[in-house]
Every structure is written in C-alpha cells, then in structure tokens.
C-alpha positions as CSV (number, residue, x, y, z in Angstrom):
1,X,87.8,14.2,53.7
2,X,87.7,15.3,57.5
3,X,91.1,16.5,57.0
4,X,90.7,18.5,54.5
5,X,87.0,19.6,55.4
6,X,88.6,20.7,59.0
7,X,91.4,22.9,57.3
8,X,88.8,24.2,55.0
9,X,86.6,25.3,57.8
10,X,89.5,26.8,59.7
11,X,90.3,28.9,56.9
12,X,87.1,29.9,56.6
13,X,86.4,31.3,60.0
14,X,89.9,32.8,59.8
15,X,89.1,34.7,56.7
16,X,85.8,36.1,58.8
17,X,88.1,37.1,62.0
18,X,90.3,38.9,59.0
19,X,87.6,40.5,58.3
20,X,85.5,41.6,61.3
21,X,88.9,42.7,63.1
22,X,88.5,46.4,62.4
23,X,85.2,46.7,63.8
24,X,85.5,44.1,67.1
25,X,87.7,43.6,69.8
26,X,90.1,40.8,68.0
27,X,90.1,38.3,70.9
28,X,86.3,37.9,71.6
29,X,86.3,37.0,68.0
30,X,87.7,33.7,68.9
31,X,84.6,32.1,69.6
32,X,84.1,32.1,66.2
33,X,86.1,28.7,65.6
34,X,83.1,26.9,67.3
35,X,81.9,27.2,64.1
36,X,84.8,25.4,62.0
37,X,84.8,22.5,65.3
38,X,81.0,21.6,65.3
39,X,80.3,20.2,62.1
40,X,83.8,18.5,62.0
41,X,82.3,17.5,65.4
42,X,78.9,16.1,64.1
43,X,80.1,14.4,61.0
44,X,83.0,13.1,61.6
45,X,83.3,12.8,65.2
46,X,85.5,14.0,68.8
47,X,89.0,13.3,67.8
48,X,89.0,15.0,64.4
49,X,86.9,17.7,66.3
50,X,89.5,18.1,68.4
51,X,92.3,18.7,66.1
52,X,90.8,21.1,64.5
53,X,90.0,23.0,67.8
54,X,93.9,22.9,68.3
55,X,95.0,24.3,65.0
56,X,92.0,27.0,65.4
57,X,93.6,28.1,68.4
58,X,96.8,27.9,66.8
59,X,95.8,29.7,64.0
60,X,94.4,32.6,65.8
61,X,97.2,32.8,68.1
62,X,99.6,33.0,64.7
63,X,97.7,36.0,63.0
64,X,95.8,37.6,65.2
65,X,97.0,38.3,69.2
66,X,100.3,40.4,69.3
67,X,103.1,39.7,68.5
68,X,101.4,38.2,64.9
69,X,103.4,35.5,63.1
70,X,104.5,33.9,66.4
71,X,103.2,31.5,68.9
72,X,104.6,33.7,72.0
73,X,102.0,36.4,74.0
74,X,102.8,39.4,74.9
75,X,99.5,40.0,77.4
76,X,99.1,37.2,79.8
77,X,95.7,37.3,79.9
78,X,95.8,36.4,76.3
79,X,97.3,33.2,77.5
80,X,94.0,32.5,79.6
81,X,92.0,33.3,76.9
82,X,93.2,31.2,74.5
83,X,93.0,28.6,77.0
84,X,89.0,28.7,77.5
85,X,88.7,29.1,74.1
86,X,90.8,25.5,73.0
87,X,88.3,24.0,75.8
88,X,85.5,25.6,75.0
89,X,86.1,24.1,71.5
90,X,87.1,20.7,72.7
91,X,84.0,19.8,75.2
92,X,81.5,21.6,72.2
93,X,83.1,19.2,69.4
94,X,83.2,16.4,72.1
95,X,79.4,17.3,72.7
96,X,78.4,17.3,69.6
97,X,80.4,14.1,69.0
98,X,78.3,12.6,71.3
99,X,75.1,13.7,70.0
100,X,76.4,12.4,66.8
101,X,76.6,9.0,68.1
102,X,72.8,9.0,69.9
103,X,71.8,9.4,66.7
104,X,73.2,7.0,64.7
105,X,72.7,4.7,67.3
106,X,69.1,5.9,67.2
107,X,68.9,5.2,63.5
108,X,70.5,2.4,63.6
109,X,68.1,1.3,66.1
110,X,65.1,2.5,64.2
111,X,66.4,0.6,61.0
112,X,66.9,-2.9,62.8
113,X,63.2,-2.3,64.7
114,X,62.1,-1.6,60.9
115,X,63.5,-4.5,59.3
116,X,62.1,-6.8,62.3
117,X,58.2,-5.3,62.0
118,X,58.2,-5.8,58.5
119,X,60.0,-8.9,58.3
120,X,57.5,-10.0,61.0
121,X,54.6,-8.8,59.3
122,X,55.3,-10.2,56.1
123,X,56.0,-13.5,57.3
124,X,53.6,-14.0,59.8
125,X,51.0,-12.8,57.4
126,X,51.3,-16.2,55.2
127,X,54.0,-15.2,53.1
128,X,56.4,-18.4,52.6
129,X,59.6,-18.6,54.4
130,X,61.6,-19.9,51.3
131,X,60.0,-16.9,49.5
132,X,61.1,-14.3,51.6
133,X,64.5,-15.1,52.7
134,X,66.4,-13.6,50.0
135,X,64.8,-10.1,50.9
136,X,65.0,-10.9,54.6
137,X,68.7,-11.4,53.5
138,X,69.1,-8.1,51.9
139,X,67.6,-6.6,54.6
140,X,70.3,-8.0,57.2
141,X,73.1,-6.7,55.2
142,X,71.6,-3.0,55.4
143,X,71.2,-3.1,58.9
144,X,74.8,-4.3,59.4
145,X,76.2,-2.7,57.3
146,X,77.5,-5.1,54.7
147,X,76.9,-5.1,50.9
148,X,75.6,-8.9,50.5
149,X,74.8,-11.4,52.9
150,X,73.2,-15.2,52.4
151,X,70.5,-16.6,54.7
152,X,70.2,-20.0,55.0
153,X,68.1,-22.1,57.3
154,X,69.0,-24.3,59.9
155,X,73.0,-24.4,60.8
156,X,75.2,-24.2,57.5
157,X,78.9,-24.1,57.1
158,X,80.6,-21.2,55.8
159,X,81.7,-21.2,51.5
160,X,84.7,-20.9,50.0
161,X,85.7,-16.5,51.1
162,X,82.5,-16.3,53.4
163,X,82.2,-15.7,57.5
164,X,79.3,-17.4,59.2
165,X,76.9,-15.7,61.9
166,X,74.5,-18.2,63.9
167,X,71.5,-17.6,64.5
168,X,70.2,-19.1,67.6
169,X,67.1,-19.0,70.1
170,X,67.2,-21.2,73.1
171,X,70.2,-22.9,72.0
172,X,68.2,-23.9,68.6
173,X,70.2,-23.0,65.6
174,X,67.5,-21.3,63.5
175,X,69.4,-20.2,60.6
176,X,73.3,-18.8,59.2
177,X,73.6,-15.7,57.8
178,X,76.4,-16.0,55.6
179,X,78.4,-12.9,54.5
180,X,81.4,-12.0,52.8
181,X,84.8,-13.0,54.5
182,X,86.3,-9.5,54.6
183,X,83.0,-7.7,55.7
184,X,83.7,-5.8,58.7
185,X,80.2,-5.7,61.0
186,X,79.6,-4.0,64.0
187,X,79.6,-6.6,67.0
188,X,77.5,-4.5,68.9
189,X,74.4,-4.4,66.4
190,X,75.2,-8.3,65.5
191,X,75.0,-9.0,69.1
192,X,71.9,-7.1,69.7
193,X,69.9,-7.6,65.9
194,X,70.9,-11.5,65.2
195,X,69.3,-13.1,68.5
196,X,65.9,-10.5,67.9
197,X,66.2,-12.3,64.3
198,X,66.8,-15.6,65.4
199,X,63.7,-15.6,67.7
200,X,61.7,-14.1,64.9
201,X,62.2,-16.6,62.8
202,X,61.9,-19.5,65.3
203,X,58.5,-18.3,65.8
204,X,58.1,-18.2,62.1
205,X,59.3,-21.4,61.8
206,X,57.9,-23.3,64.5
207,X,54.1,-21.6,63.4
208,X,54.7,-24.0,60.1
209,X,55.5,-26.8,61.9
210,X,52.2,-26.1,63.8
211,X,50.3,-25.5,60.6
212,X,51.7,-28.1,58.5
213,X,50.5,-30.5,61.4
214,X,47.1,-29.1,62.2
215,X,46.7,-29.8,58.3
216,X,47.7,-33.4,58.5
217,X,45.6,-33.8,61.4
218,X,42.8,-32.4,59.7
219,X,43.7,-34.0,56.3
220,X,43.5,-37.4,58.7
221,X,40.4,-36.3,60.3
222,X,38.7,-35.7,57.3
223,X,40.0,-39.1,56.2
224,X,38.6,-40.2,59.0
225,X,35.1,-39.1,58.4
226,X,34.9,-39.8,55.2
227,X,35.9,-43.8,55.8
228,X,33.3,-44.3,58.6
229,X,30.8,-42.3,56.3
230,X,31.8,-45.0,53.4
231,X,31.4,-48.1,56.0
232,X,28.3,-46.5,56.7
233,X,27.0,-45.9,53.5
234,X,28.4,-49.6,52.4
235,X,26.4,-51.7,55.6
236,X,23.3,-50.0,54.7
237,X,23.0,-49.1,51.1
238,X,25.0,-51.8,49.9
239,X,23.9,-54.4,52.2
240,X,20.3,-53.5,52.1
241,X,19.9,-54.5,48.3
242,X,22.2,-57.1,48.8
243,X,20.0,-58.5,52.1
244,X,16.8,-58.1,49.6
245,X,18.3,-60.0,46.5
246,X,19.6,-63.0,49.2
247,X,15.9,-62.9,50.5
248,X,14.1,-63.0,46.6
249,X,16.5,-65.5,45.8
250,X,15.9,-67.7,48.4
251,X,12.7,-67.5,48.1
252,X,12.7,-68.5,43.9
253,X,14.8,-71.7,45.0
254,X,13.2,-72.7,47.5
255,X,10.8,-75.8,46.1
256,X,9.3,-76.0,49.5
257,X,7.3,-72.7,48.8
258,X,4.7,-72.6,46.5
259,X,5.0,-69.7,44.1
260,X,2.4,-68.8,41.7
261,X,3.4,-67.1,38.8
262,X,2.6,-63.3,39.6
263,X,4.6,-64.3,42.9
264,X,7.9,-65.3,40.7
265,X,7.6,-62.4,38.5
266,X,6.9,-59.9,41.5
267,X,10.6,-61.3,43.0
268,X,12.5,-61.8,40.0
269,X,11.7,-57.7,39.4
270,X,12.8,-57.3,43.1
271,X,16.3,-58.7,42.5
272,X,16.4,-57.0,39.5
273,X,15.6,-53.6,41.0
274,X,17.7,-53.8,43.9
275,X,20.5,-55.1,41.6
276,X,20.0,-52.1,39.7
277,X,20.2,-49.9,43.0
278,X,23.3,-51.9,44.2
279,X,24.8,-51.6,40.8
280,X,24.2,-47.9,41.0
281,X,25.7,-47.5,44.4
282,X,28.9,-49.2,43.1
283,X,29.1,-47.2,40.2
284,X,28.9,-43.8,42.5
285,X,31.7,-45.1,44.5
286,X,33.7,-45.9,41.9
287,X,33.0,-42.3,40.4
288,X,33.8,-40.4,43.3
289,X,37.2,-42.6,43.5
290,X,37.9,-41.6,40.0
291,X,37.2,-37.7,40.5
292,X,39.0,-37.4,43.9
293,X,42.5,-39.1,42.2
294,X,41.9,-36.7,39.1
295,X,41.6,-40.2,37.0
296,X,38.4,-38.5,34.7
297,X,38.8,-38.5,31.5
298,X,37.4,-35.7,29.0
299,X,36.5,-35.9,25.4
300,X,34.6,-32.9,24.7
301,X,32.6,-32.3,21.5
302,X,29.9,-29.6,20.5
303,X,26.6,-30.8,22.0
304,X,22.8,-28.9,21.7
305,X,21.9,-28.3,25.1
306,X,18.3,-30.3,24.1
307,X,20.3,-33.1,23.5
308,X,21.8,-33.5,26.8
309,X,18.9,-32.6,28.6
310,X,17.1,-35.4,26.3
311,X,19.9,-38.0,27.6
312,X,19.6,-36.9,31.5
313,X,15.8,-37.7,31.3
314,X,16.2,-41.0,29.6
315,X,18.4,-41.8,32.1
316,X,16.3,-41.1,35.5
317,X,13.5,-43.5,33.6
318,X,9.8,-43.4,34.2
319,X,9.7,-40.3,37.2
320,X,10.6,-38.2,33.9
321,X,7.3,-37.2,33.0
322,X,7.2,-35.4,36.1
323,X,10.0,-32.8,34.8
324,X,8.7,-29.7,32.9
325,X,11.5,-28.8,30.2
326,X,11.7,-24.8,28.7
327,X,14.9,-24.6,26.6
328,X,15.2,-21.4,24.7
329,X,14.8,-21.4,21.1
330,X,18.4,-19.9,20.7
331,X,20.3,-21.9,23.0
332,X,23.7,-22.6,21.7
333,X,25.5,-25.6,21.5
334,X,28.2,-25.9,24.4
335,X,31.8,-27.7,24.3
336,X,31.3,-30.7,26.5
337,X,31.5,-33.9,27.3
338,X,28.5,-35.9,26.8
339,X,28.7,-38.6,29.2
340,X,29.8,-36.2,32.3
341,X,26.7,-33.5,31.4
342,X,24.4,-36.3,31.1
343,X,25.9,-37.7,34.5
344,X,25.1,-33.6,36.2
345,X,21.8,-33.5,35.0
346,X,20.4,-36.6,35.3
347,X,21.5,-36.6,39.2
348,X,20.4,-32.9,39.4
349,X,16.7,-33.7,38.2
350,X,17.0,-36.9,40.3
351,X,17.4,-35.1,43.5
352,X,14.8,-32.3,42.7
353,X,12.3,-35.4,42.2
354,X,13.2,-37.2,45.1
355,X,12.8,-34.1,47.4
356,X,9.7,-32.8,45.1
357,X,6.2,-33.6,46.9
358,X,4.4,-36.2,44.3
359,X,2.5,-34.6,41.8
360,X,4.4,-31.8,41.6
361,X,6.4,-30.6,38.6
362,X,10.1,-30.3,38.2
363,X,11.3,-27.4,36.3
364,X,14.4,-27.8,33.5
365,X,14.9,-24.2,32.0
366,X,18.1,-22.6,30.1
367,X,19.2,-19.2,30.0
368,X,22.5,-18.1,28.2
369,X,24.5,-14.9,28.0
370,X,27.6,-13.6,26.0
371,X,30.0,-16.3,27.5
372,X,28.2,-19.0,29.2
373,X,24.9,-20.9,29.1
374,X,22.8,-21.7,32.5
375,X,20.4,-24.7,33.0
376,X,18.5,-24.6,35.8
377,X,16.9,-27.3,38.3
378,X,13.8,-26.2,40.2
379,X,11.8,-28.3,42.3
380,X,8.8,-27.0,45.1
381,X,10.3,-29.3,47.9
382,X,11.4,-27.8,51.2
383,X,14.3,-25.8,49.9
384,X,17.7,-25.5,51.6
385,X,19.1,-22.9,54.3
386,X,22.1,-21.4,53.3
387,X,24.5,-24.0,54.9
388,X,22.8,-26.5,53.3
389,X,23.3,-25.3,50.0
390,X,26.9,-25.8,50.3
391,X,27.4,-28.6,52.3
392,X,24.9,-31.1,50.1
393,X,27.7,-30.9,47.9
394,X,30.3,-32.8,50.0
395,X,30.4,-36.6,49.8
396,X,27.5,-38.6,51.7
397,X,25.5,-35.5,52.5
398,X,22.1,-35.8,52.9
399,X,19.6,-33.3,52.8
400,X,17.1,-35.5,54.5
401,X,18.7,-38.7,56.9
402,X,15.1,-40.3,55.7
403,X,16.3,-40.3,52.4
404,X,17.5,-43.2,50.2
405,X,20.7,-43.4,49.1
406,X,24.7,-42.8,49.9
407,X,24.5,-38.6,48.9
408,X,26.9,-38.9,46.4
409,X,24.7,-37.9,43.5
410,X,25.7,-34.1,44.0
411,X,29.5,-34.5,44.7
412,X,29.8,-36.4,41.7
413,X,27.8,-33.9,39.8
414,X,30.0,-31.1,41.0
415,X,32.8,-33.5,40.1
416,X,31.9,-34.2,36.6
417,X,31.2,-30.9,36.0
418,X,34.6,-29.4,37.1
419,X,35.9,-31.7,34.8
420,X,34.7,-29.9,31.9
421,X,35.2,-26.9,33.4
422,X,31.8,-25.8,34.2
423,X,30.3,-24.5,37.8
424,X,27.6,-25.9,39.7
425,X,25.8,-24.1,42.9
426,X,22.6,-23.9,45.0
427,X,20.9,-21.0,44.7
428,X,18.8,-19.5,47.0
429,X,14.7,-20.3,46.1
430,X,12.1,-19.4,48.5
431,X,9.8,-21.8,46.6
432,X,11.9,-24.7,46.5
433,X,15.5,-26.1,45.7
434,X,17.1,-24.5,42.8
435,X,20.4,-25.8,41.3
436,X,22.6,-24.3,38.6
437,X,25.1,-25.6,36.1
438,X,27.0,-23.0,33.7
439,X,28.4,-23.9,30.9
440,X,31.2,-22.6,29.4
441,X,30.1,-21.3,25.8
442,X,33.2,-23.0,22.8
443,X,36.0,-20.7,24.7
444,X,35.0,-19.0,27.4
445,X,34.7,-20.3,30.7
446,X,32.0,-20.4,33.0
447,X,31.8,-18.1,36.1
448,X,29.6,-18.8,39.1
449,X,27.5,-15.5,39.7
C-alpha cells in the first residue's frame, strides 16, 4: 500500500510539474516532490519516504531537465540542484518520520495511561477483581496491540498455542497475561505497561487482603461483644431469678422457719414470677439464636389487624389496661404470621410501658395506605435521640442501664418482623417514643418511609 501510494503520489506531482512548466522556471519546480515524500513520510515512515524522494528525483531528472528521456545533464548546475533537492526530500520525509513516531509513541502512551486510570478507578472504587478482569483483559490486548489476551491471577502456565507475560511487583508474581502464541507485541510497551499493571493490581490485591481482614477482625470483634454482653446478661438476668427462686425455696423447706400462710403464698408467687422472668429470658435467647442462623419458620395466613393487636395485649398481662387501642374501622386484613406479629407487638407495647411514666397511657393506632398497613406504638416516656433510635435495636441494648431485662425484646421484634417481611423503625416523637411496624398488605411489600 506504501508502494503503490508512493508511485501514485509521484505521478501526481509529475502531472502538476507537466503542467506548470510553461509558465515557471522547470527546475524550481522540483520542490514540488516534498509533496509526494511527506505523507509517504508521515504514514508510512523514513525508509519508504526515502525511496520515493529517489525516484522523484529520478523522475524529474527523466522528463524534465535537458536532455529529457535520459539520466545524463547537460548544465552542471543542474547536477547541484538535483542534489539539494534528493536531500531536501530525504531530511523532510526523515523529519516527518520522526514526528510520525512522537506521536504514536504519544498515543500509545496516552492509551496505556488511559487504560491504567480507568482500570484503577474502577477497581479501587469496590468493583470485584474476578469481575473486572476480563475487561481489564481486553483492555491489555488494545494497548499491545494483540486481538485477545487472558488474565489470570497469580503465576499461571501457558495453554496449549498461548505465550505467557508475568506480571510482577517486588518480585511478587501478581498475575499472567496469557496471549496468543503467534502474537507479535511490542517489547518496548510490554516492558514499560506490564510492571505499571502489575503494581496496580498488587495494590488492588493486597487492599482485599486488607479488607477481607479488617472484616474478620471486626466480624470477631463484634463476636466479641456480643459474647461478653450474653455472659453479662446471663450472671445478672439469669442468675438474679435464679438467686430469688434458690432463696423462696429455701425458705418453703426450711421447717426451722415458721411460715404462716400469707408468708407461703407470698413465696410460692415469688418463684413463680421469677420462674416466669427466667423462662422468659431463655426463651429471648433462644429466639435471637434462631433469627441470627435464619432457623425461623413462617406460616403466614390472612389475619385482622384487631386480632393481633387483641393477642399482643393478652400476652403483656395485667399492665394492658394502660394501652389505649384506635384501629381504623377499614383496616385490612394483612398476610402474616400470627405467632411472629403477636411476638412484635406484644414486646413493642412492652417497652413503651416499661419506659411510660405510671399512669400514663400507651397509644396502639393503625393507619394503612394502597400497599401497606402501619401500627403504631406511642408512649410519653423520655423519647430517644436519634442514635438511639437505631441502636435500641441491636442485641442487649438498653435504652436505660436501670432498666430490667437483657434488651432483646426489640432485636427480636425487628427479627420476627423481617421474617415476614415487614419493617420496623423508631420514629422521631418529641412527646415520647414512637415505634412503627408496616405491614405488607396480601402482595405488596412493606417500605420504611
């Protein structure tokens, strides 16, 4: 293509000289072939250039300077002439040659710094490494110039008909970019893209190492916490009602004391209060076990929302006639199951009467829209500051360290009411606490505001 693009542009400038001839001195008209030599010069390079500067010399000398159709001169000075003109033509095309190369290398430059930003950028963003090594792959090949290549982490031998380039940083074999056997790649842009690649993705590489082991420290951390915050919720809610059934026990079998009637009856309810508390405690536990290992089971059936509000209440016992209920005439029935809403509610109105100043009323009200149904808590105790809100959900929070219990009632409530696939949230209440459960209406599901 050179070849014939040369010959083509020879011509072509010959066919001007031809032209101009009658009108201009014929040998300052050999300048003209700069025009055939520079963009054989710029595309396809010096020695090309080069030859065509030599055959535009020849061809002017052949049809233009006396005698025509030979290569001999009459005038002597024609001799110099043509001369300057064959180096002229040489040193432009070798020039432009030149220029030719600064900026390929340039582009090529450009592409590899390109390919390294946005690899960078991609992958230091979060995207996964697994994810984006097939385009990182593709991306290789372009810059050196193949039409496939492979990338594979760590050090990988070579396939059947493939080459193998390393990819090391600090003597660490990061990856192998595998490529076709036959590909022909620059060794100048391997040797100066691969190692800028290589130390990318070390970085890459060794960042996940980092995060994948901050995680397990945290994970263990978190462990951590949430084992001394059991031992501490087993020595003293588990041991206190276990200390005050020992002590009523001992006291009932203890013939040496004499215990009138009233006195019997007042400890036999004590152990069976506190074995009520204990028995309550255990069962939390044994709920948030179940809920943390995804172990809950879910049998959901159409339920009227007075229903389940009617079970919670039964369920917190006497305190109930402290809760004010509003239910709207037209509630709907939701898809749920029974035993988990009960579970919410009855620890939601729990904690709103524990926190409630005595006397005051606890408020049970429903709202529902297009999609979900809303029952909300409100009490008039102290309220919660916006971390609070949030972190009284989280396993053996307490709102209030003066406060009986483990604080699992609202985790488990949460729990439970993922389950079904409801949402659960604090919302903010300058009077008081305020709690929310939505309910996904038969189909839709339910979407924290």
């Amino acid at each position: 293509m050179g070849a014939l693009a040369g010959a083509g542009a020879v011509a072509l400038v010959t066919g001007v000289i031809d032209l101009l001839k009658p009108h201009v001195p014929v040998l300052s008209l050999g300048a003209l072939y700069l025009f055939a030599v520079l963009p054989v010069a710029v595309i396809w390079g010096a020695w090309l250039a080069a030859g065509v500067s030599v055959a535009s010399m020849l061809a002017f000398n052949w049809l233009f300077l006396p005698p025509t159709h030979t290569f001999h001169l009459r005038d002597s000075s024609n001799w110099l002439a043509l001369v300057v003109y064959l180096a002229v033509a040489v040193v432009v095309g070798v020039l432009a040659a030149s220029v030719r190369r600064r900026r390929d290398d340039a582009e090529q430059r450009r592409k590899e710094s390109q390919v390294l930003a946005q690899t960078a950028t991609d992958l230091l963003r979060g995207e996964s490494l697994e994810d984006g090594l097939a385009r990182l792959a593709e991306l290789s090949a372009g810059v050196l110039g193949v039409d496939a290549a492979r990338l594979e982490l760590g050090e990988q031998a070579p396939g059947p008909g493939e080459k193998a380039l390393p990819l090391e940083a600090s003597r660490r074999s990061v990856a192998t970019l595998l490529l076709d056997g036959h590909a022909a790649v620059d060794e100048a842009v391997a040797r100066r893209f691969l190692p800028a690649l290589a130390a990318l993705l070390r970085v890459v590489i060794d960042r996940r190492t980092l995060e994948a082991e901050a995680l397990e420290a945290e994970a263990l951390r978190r462990s951590d916490a949430v084992k001394t915050a059991l031992l501490r919720a087993v020595s003293h809610d588990l041991r206190s009602p276990l200390t005050a059934i020992l002590a009523s026990a001992g006291a009932l079998g203890n013939r040496s004391l004499d215990l009138s009637e009233s006195d019997r009856a007042e400890l036999a309810d004590a152990i069976r209060e506190e074995a009520t508390r204990l028995d309550r405690v255990v069962g939390d536990l044994l709920d948030l076990s179940r809920l943390e290992s995804g172990a809950v089971e879910v049998h959901r059936e159409l339920w009227p929302v007075d229903e389940l509000v009617a079970q919670a209440l039964e369920s917190v016992g006497a305190r109930a006639d402290r809760v004010v209920v509003e239910i709207e005439a037209d509630a709907p029935p939701v898809l749920v199951d029974a035993t988990h809403i009960e579970r919410v509610l009855a620890n939601l109105i729990d904690n709103a009467l524990k926190f409630s100043p005595p006397g005051t009323p606890v408020v049970v009200r429903t709202e529902h829209g297009a999609t979900e149904l809303r029952i909300h808590v409100v009490d008039r105790g102290p309220g919660l500051s916006a971390d609070q809100r949030e972190a009284l959900f989280e396993p053996f929070a307490r709102g209030d360290s003066r406060t009986k219990g483990a604080g699992l009632g609202l985790a488990i409530a949460r729990g439970f009411a993922a389950a079904n696939g409801a949402a659960l949230w604090s919302q903010d209440d300058p009077t008081g606490g305020h709690f929310v459960l939505a309910l996904a209406l038969a189909g839709e599901p339910a979407v924290k505001a």
